[in-house]
C-alpha positions as CSV (number, residue, x, y, z in Angstrom):
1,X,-73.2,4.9,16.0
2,X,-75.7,2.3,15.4
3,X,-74.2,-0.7,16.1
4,X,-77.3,-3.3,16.0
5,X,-77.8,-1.9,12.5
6,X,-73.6,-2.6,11.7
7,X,-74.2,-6.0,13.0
8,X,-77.0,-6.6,11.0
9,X,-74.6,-5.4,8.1
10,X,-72.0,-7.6,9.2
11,X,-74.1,-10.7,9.8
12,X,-75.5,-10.9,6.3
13,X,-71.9,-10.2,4.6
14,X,-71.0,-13.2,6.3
15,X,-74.1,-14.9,6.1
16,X,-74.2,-14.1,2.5
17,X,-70.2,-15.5,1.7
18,X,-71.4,-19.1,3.7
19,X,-74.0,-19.8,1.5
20,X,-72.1,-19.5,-1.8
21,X,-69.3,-21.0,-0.1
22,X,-72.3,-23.8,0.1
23,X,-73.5,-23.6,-3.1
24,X,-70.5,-23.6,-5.4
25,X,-67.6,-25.3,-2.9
26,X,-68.9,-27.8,-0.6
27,X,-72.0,-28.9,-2.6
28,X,-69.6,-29.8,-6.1
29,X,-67.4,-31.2,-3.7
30,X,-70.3,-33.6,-2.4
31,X,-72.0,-34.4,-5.6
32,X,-68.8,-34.4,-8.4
33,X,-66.2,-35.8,-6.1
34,X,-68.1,-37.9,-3.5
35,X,-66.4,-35.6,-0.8
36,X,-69.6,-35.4,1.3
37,X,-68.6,-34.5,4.5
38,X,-67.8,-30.9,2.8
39,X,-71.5,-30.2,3.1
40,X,-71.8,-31.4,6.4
41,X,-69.5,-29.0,7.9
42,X,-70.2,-26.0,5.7
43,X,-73.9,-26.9,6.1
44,X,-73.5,-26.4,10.0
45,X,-71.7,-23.1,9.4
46,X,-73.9,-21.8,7.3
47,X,-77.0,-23.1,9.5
48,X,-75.5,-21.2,12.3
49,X,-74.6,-18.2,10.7
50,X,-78.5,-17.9,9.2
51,X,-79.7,-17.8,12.7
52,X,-77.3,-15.4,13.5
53,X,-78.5,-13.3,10.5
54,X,-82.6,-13.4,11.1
55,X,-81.5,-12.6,14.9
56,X,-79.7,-9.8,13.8
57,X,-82.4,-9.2,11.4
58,X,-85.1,-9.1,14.4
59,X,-82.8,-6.5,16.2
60,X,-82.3,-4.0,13.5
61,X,-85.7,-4.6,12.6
62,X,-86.8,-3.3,15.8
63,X,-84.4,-0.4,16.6
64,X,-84.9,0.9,13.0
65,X,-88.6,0.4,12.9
66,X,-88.2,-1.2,9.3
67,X,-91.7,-2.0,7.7
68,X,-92.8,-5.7,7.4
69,X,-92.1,-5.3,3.7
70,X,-88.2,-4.1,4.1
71,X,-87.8,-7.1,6.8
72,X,-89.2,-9.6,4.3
73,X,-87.2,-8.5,1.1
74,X,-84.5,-8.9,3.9
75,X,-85.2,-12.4,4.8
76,X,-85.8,-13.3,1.6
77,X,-82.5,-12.0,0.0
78,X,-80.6,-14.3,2.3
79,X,-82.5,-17.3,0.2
80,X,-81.0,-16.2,-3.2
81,X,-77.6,-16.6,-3.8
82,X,-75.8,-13.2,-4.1
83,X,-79.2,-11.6,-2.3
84,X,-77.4,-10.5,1.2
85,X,-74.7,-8.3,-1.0
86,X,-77.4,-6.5,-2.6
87,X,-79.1,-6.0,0.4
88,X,-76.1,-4.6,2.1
89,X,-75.9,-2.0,-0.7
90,X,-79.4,-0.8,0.5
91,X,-78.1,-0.7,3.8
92,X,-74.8,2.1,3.3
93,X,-77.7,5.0,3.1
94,X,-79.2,3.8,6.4
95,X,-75.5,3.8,8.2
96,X,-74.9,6.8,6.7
97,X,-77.7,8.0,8.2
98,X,-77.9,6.6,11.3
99,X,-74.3,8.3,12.3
């Protein structure tokens, strides 16, 4: 089992759910309601679940010898909402593999 590659998994699942949590929760909450401290704390979340995820991202990047072209459509699919999901679907063949 290759668990730095199901962490990597993991991390942008999660990673991936905090920033649309972000996006289409705290930030309407912010800007339509005045509710501001919604981005505050969700912003902090997120922040410290996208280091989690380019850690992670550096691991399995390393144990699975990805090329610098696979690691940046990585990084940048944590940028665009929805990305991380999409990325995980690339991902199944690898853990498939991998086991």
């Amino acid at each position: 089992m290759n668990t730095n590659l199901k962490q990597f998994k993991l991390s942008a699942y999660i990673e991936g759910w905090s920033f649309l949590i972000l996006l289409f929760i705290a930030m309407p909450l912010k800007y339509i309601m005045g509710f501001a401290i919604a981005t505050k704390i969700v912003g902090m979340i997120h922040g410290a679940l996208f280091v989690w995820f380019i850690y992670a991202l550096y691991i399995a990047t390393k144990e699975q010898e990805w090329s610098i072209k696979f690691s940046t459509f990585a990084f940048i699919s944590s940028l665009v909402p929805f990305g991380t999901f999409f990325l995980n679907k690339k991902l199944v063949p690898m853990l498939i593999k991998a086991n």
